[in-house]
KEDOVEX-515455 format. One line per 8 residues: their letters; for each residue x, y, z of C-alpha. Coordinates in steps of 0.001 Angstrom, whole numbers. Each point is the difference from the previous one (the first is absolute). Layout:
<rs>
a	X:Y:Z  ...
</rs>
This chain:
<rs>
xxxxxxxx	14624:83925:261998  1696:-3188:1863  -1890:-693:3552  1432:-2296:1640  -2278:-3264:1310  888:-2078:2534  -2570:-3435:826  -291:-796:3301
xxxxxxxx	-1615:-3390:1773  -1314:2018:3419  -1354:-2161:3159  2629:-2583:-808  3337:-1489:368  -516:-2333:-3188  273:1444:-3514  -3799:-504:-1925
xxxxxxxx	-1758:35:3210  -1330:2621:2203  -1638:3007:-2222  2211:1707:-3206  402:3528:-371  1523:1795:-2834  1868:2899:1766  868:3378:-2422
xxxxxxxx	2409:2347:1737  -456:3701:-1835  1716:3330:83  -3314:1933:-502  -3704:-720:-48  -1057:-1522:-4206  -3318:496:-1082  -2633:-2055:2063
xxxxxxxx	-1391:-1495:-3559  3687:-1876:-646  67:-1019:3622  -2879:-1735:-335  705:-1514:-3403  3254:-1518:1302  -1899:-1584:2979  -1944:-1676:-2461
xxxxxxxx	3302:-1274:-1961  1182:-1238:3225  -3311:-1521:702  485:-568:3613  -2681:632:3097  2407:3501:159  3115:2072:-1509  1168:2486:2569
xxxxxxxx	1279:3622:-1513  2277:1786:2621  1650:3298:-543  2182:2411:2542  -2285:2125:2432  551:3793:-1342  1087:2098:2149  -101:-2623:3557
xxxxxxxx	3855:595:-386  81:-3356:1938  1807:-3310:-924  -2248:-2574:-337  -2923:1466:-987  -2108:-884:-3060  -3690:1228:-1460  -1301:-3908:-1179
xxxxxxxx	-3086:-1602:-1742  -1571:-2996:-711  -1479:-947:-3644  -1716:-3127:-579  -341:-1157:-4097  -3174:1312:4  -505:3259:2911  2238:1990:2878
xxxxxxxx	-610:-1083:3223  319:1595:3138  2020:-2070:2304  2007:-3132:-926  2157:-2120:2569  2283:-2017:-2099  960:2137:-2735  1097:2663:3237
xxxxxxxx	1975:-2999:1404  1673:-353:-3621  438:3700:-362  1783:-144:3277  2382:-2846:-1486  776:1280:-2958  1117:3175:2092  1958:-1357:2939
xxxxxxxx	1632:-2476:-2898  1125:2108:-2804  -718:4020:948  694:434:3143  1246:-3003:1989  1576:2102:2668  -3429:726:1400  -2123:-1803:2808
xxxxxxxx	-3094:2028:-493  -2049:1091:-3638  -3421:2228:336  -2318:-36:-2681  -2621:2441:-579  -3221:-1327:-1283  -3810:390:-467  -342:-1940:3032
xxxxxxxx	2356:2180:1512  4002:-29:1937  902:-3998:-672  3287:-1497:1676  2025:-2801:-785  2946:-903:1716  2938:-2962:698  -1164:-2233:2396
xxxxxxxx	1903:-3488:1296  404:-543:-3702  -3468:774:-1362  -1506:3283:-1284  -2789:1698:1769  -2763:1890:-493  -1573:2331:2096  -3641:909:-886
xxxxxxxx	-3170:1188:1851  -2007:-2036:1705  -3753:-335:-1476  -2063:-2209:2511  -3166:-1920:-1845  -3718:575:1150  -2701:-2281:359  -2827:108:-2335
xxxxxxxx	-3972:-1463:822  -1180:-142:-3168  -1233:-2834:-1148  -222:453:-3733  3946:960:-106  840:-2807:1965  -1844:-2183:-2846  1455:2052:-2499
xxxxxxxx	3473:-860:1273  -875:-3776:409  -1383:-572:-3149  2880:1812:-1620  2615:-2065:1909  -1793:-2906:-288  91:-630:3661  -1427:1404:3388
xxxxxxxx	2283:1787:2259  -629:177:3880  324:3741:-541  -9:3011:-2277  1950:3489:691  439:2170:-2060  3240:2424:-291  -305:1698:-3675
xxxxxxxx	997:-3698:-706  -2319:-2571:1037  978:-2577:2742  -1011:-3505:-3  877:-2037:3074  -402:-3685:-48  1070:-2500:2258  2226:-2090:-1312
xxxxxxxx	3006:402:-2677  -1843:-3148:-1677  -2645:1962:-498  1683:3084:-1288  2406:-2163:-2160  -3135:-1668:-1782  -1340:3417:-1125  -392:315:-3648
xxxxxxxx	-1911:3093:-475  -2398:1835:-2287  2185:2813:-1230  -3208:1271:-2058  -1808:143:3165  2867:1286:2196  325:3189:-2681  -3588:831:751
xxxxxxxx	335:60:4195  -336:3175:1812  3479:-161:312  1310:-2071:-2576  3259:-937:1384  257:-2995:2528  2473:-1475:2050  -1005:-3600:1860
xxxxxxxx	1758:-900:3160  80:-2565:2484  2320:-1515:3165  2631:-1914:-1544  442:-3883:617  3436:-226:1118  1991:1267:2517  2301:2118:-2691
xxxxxxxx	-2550:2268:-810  -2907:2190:2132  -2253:767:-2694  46:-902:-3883  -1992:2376:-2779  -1029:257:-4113  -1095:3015:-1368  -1759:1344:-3204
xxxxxxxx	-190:2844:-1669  -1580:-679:-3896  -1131:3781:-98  3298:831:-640  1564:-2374:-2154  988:-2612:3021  -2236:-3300:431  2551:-820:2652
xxxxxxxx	2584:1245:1362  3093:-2197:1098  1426:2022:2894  -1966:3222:1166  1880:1971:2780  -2836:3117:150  -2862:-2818:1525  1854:-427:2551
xxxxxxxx	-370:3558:1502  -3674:-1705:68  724:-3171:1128  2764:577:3199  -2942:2268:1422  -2486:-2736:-419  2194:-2824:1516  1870:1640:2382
xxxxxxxx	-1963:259:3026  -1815:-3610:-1260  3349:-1849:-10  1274:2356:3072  3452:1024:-1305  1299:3183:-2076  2365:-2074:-1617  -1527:-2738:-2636
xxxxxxxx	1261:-1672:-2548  -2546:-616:-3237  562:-1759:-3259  -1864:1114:-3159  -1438:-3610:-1361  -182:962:-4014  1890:-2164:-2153  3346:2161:8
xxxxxxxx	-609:559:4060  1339:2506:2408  1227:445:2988  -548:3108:2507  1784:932:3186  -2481:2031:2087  153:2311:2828  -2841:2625:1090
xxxxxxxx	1485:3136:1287  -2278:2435:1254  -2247:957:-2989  2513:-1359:-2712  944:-3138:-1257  3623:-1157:-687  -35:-2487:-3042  3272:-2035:-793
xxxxxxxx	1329:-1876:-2638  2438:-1446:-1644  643:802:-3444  1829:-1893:-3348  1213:1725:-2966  -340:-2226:-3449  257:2783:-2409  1142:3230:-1039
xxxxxxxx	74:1685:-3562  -546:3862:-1543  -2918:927:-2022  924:2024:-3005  -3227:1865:-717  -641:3565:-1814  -2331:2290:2779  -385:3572:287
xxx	1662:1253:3397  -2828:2240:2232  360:3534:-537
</rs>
């Protein structure tokens, strides 16, 4: 079987910056055990699998998901952006619009001003009073936030980019959190910017990742009503970086991008088609 695998630099207008994605248009689902070994080829933070929606009988509408090299995951913000490229670019460029059907449920991209963007739920962080987690979280980051929240990801809030910038972090001890994936955030220091971010995720396979568009359905809650706008701009700080155009809308978040393509190639592989 020949799959076809496009590589896509999401969050970016620069090739090798932003966050890569390894994108694998298919006809029909292949078994979840060969998905997951070619994520692991790949060895990027994801490789997005899309196939037709059966039966929708609409254009422009796909069943995706998201494999890291070492697990699925349920919701993943760049490799959707990417899928959305590699759709609007070489499948189906006459369309303004792709849905994609997910765990985490209906996901939109669409053309926007010359960026791609995303359109996923919001999901607002809590505040947490423990003390022990809030230890847990600063010895494992090496440094003590102003705040911890907690949003099936844990949120770190600091107060300056300096500080977040300076993090180098216990991956060990981030594994073993409650919730062992963190994202650390703070105002950004220039007037480009509103709010700046890192995030890690060792528990599956990802010390840190370079451009992650699912925090910020996290984050744009969180900073919104702080900064006092529904439209922010953040930048991701990790080496690669990011950048994020970001607008609350009710209780969803739009998410844009641009996106660079630096490769694309066919894997010739022998799998066993679902029956």
């Amino acid at each position: 079987m020949k799959i076809p695998v496009y590589l896509i630099d999401a969050f970016t207008d620069r090739p090798f910056s932003g966050n890569p994605a390894a994108v694998c248009p298919l006809s029909e689902w292949i078994p979840d055990g060969v998905m997951q070994a070619i994520a692991a080829e790949m060895n990027l933070s994801e490789t997005a699998f899309f196939v037709p929606r059966a039966g929708s009988g609409e254009s422009g509408e796909y069943d995706l998901r998201w494999f890291t090299p070492s697990v699925e995951v349920d919701l993943c913000g760049h490799a959707t952006l990417a899928s959305g490229h590699v759709i609007f670019n070489h499948m189906q460029p006459e369309l303004e619009r792709v849905t994609f059907y997910t765990r985490s449920g209906a996901l939109g991209v669409r053309r926007r001003d010359g960026l791609l963007e995303l359109d996923f739920p919001s999901n607002p962080p809590t505040e947490t009073n423990d003390p022990a987690g809030i230890s847990a979280v600063s010895s494992a980051l090496g440094a003590c936030p102003v705040e911890v929240l907690h949003a099936n990801t844990t949120v770190a809030v600091f107060e300056t980019q300096e500080q977040v910038a300076a993090l180098r972090p216990d991956f060990e001890a981030i594994a073993r959190l409650d919730e062992p994936w963190v994202v650390a955030t703070a105002p950004a220091d220039d007037d480009e910017f509103d709010f700046v971010s890192r995030f890690f995720a060792p528990t599956v396979g990802i010390n840190e990742d370079p451009a992650t568009g699912s925090t910020h359905t996290i984050l744009m809650p969180y900073w919104s009503p702080r900064l006092g706008s529904t439209r922010l701009v953040a930048r991701q700080i990790s080496k690669r970086g990011g950048v994020f155009y970001c607008e609350i809308a009710g209780d969803r978040v739009k998410i844009a991008g641009h996106t660079v393509e630096v490769m694309t190639g066919m894997l010739d592989i022998q799998v066993q088609p679902l029956i």
